[in-house]
Biopython code that builds the backbone (N, CA, C, O; Angstrom):
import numpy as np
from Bio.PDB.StructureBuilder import StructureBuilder

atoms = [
    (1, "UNK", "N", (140.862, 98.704, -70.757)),
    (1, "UNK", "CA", (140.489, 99.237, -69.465)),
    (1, "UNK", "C", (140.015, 100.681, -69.648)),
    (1, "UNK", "O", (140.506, 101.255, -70.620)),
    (2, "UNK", "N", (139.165, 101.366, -68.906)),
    (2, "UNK", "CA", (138.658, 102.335, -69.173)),
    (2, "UNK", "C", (138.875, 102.838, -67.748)),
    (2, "UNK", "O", (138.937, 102.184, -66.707)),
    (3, "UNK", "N", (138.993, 104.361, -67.976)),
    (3, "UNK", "CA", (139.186, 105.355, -66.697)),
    (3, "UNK", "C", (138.640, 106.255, -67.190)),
    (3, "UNK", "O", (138.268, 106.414, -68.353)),
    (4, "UNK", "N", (138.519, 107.307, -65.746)),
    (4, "UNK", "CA", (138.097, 108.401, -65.899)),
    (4, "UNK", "C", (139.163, 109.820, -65.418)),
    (4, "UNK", "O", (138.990, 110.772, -64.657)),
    (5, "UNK", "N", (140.208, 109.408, -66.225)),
    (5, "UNK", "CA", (141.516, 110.535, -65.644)),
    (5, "UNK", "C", (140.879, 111.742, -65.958)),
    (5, "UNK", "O", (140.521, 112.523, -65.077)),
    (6, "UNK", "N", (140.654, 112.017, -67.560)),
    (6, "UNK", "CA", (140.507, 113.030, -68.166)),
    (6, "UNK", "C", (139.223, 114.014, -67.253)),
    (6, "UNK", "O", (139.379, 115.172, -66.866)),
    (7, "UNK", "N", (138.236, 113.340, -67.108)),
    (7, "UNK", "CA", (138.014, 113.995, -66.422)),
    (7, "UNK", "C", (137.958, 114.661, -64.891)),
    (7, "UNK", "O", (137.474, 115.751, -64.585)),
    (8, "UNK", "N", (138.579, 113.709, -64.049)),
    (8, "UNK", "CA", (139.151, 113.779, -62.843)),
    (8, "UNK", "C", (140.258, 115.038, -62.694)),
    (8, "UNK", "O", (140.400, 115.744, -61.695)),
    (9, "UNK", "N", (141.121, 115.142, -64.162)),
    (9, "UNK", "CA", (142.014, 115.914, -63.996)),
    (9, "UNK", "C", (140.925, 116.908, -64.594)),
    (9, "UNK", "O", (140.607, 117.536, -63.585)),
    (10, "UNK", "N", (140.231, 117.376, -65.550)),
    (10, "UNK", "CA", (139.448, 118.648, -65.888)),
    (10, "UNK", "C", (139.079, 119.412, -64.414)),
    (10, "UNK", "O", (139.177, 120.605, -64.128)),
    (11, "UNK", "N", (138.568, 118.146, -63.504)),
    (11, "UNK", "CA", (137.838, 118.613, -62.855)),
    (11, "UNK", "C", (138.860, 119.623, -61.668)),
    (11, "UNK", "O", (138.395, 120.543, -60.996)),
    (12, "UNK", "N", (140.018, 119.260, -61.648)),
    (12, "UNK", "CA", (140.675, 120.127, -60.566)),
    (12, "UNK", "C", (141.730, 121.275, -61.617)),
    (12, "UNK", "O", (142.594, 122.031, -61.174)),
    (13, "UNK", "N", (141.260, 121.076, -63.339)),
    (13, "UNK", "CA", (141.896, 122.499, -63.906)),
    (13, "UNK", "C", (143.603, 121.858, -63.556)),
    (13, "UNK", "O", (144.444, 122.428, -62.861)),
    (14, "UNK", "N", (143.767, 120.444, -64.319)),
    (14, "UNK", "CA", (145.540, 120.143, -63.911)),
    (14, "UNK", "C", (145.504, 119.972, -65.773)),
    (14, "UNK", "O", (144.664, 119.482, -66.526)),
    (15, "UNK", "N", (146.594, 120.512, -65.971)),
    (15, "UNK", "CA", (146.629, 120.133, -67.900)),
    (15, "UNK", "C", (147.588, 118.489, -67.742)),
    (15, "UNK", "O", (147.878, 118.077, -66.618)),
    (16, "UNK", "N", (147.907, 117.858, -68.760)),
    (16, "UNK", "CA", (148.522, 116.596, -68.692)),
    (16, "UNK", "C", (149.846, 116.915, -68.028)),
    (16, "UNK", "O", (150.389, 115.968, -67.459)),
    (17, "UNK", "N", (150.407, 117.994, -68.006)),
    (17, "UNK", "CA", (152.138, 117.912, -67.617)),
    (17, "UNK", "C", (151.745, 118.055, -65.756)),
    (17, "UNK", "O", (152.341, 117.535, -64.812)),
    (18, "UNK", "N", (150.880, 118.701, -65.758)),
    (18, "UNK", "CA", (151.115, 118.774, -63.962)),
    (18, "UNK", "C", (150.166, 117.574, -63.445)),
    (18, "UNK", "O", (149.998, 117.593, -62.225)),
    (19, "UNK", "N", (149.588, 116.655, -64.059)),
    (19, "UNK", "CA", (149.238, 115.753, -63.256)),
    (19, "UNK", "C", (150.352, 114.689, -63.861)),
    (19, "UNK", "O", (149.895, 113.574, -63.606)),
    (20, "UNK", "N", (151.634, 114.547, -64.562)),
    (20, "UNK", "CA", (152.639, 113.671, -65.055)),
    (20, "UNK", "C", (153.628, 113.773, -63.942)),
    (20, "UNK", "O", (154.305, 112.928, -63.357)),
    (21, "UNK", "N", (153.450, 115.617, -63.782)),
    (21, "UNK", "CA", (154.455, 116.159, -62.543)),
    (21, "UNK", "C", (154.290, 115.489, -61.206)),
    (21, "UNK", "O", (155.104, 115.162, -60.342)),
    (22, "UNK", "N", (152.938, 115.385, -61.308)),
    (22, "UNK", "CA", (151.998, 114.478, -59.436)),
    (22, "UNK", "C", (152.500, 113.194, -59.665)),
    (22, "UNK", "O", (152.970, 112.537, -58.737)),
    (23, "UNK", "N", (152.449, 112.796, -60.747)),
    (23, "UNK", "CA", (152.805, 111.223, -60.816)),
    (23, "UNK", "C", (153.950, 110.822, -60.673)),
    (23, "UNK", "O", (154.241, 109.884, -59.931)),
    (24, "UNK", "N", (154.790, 111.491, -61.382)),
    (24, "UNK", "CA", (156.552, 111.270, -62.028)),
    (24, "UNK", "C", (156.210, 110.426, -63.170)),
    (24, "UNK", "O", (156.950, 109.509, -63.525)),
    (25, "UNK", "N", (155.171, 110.690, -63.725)),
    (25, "UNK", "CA", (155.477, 109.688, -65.237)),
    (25, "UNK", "C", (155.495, 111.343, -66.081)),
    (25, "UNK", "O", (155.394, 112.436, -65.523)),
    (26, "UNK", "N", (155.630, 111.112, -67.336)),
    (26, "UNK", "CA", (156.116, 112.090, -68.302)),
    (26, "UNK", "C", (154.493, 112.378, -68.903)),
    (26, "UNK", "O", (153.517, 111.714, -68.554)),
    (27, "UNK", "N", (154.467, 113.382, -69.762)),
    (27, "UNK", "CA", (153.225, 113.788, -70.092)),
    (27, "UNK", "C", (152.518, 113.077, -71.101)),
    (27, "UNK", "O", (151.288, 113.121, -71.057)),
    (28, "UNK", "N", (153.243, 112.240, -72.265)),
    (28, "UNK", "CA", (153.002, 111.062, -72.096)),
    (28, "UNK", "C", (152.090, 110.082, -72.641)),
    (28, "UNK", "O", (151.318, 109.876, -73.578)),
    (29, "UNK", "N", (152.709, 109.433, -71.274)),
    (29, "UNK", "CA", (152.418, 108.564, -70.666)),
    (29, "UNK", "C", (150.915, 109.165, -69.874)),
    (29, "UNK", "O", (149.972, 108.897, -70.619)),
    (30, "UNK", "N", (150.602, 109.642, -69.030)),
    (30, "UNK", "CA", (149.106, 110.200, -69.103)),
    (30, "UNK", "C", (148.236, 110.050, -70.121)),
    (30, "UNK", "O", (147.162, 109.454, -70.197)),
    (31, "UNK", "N", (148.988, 110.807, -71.043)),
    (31, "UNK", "CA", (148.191, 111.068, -72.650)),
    (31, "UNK", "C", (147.448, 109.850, -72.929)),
    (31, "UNK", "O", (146.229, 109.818, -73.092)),
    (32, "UNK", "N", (148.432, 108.591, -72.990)),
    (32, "UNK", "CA", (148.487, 107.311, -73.333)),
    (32, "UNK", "C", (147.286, 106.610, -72.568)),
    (32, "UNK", "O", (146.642, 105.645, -72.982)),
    (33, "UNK", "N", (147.109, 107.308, -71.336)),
    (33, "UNK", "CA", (146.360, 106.502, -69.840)),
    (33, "UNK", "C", (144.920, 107.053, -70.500)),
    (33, "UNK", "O", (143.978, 106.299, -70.748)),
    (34, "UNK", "N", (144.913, 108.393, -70.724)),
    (34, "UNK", "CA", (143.655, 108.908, -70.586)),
    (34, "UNK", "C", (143.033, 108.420, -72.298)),
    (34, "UNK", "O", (141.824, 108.468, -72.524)),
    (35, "UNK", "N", (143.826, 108.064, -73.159)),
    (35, "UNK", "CA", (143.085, 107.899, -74.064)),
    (35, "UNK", "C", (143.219, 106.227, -74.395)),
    (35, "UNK", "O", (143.176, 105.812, -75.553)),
    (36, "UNK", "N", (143.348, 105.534, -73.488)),
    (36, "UNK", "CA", (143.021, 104.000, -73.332)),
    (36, "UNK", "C", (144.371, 102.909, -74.593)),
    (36, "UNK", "O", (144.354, 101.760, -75.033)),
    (37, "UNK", "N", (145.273, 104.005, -74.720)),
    (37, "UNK", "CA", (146.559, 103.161, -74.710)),
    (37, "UNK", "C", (147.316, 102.372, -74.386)),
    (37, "UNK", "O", (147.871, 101.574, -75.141)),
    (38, "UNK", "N", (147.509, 102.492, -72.837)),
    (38, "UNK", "CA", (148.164, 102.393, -72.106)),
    (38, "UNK", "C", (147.333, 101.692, -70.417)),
    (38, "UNK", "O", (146.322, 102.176, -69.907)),
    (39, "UNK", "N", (147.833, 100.933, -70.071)),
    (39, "UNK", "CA", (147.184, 100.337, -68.800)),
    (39, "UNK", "C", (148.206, 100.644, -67.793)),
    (39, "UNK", "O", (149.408, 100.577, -68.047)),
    (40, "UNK", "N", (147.673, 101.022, -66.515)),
    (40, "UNK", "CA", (149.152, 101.393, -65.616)),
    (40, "UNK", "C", (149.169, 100.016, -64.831)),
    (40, "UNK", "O", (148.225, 99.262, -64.593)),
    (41, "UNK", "N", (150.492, 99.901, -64.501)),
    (41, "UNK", "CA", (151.032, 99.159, -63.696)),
    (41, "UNK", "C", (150.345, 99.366, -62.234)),
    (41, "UNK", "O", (149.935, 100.362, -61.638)),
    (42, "UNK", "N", (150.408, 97.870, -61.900)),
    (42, "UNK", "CA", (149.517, 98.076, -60.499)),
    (42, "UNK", "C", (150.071, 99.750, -59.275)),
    (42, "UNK", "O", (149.304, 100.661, -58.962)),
    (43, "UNK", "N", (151.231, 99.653, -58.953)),
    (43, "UNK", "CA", (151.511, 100.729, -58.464)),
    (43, "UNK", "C", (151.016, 102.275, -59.064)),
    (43, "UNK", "O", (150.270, 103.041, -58.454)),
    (44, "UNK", "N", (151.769, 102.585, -60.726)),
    (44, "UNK", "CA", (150.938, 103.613, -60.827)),
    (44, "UNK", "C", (149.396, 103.792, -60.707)),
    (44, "UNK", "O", (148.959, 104.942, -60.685)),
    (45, "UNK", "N", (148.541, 102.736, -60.629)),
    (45, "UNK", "CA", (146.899, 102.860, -60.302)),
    (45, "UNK", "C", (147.246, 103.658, -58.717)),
    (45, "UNK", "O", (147.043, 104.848, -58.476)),
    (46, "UNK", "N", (147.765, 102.718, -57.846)),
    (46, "UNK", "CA", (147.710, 103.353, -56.802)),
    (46, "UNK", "C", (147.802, 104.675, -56.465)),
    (46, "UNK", "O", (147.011, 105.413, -55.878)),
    (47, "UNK", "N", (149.362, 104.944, -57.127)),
    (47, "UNK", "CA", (149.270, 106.574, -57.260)),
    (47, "UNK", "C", (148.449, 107.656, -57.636)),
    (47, "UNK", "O", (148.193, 108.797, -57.252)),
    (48, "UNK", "N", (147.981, 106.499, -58.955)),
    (48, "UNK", "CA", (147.167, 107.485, -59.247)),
    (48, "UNK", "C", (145.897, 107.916, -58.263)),
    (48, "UNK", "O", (145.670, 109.093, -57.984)),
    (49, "UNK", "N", (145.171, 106.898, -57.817)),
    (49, "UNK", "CA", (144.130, 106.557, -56.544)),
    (49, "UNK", "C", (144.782, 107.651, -55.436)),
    (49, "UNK", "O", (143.947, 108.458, -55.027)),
    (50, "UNK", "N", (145.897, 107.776, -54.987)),
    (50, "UNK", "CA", (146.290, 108.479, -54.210)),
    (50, "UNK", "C", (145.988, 109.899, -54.510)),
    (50, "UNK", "O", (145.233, 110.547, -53.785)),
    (51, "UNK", "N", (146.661, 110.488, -55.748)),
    (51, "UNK", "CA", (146.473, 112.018, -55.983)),
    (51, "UNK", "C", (145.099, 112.150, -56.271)),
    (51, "UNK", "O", (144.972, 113.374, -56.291)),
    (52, "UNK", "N", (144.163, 111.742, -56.470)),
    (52, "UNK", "CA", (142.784, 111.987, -56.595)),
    (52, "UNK", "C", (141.891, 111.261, -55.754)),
    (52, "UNK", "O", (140.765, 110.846, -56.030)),
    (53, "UNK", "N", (142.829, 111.115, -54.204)),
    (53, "UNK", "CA", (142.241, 110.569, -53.008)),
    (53, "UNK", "C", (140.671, 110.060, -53.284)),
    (53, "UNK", "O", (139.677, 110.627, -52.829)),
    (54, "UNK", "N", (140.662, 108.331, -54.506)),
    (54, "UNK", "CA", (140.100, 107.987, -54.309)),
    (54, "UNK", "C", (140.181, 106.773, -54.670)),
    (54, "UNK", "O", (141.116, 106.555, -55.441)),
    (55, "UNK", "N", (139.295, 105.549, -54.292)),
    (55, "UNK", "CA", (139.566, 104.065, -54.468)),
    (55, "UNK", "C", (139.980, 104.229, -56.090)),
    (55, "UNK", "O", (139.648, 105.114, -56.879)),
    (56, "UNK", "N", (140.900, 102.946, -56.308)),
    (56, "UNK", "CA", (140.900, 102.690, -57.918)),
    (56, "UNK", "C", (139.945, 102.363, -59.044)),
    (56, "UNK", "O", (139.955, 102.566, -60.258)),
    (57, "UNK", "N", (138.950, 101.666, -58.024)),
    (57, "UNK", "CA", (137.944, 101.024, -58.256)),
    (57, "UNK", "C", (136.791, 102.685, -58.843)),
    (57, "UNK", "O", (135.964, 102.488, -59.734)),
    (58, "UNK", "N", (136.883, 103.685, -58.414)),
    (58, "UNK", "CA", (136.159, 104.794, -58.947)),
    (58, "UNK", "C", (136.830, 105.410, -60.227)),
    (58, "UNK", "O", (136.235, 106.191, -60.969)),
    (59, "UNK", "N", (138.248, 104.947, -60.436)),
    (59, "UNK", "CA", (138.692, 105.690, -61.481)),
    (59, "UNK", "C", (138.845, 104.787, -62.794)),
    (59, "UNK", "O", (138.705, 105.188, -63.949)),
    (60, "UNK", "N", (139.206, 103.305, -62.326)),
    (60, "UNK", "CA", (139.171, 102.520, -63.529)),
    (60, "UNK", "C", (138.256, 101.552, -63.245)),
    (60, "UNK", "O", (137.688, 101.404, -62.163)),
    (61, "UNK", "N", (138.058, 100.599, -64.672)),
    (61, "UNK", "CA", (136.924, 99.946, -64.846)),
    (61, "UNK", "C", (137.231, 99.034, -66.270)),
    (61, "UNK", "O", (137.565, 99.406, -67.395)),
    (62, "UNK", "N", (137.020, 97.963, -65.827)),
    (62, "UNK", "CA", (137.819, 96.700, -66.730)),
    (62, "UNK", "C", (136.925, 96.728, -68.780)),
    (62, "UNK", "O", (137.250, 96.066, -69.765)),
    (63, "UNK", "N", (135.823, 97.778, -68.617)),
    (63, "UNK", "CA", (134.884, 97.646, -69.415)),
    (63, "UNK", "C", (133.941, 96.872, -69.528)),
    (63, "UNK", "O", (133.421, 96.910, -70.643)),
    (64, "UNK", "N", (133.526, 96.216, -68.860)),
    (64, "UNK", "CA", (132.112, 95.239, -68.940)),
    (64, "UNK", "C", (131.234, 95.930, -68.178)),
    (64, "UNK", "O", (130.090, 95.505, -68.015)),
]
sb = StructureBuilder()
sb.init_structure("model")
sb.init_model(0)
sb.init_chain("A")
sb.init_seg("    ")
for serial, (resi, resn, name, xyz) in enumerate(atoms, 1):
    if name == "N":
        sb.init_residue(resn, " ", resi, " ")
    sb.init_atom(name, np.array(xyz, "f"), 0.0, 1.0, " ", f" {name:<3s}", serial, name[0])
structure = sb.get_structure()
């Protein structure tokens, strides 16, 4: 799955610990998200969709 955290978070100047802090996941676990380790659980998408008040559908992307 592919996202675009890394730069979502560049773009508002958050380093990995304060957008782990927005989430409640650990820093991480981000790390893991943004460099395509890690797939979040349907809820953390949401969250995540939430703190960067935008559909999920703009931040991730299945790769095809």
């Amino acid at each position: 799955m592919n996202n675009r955290l890394k730069v979502l978070r560049a773009e508002r100047n958050w380093s990995q610990a304060e957008l782990a802090d927005k989430l409640g996941v650990s820093r991480q676990t981000v790390n893991a998200l943004e460099t395509g380790r890690y797939d979040p659980s349907l809820p953390l998408a949401f969250k995540i969709a939430r703190v960067f008040a935008q559909p999920i559908e703009s931040i991730f992307s299945d790769g095809e």
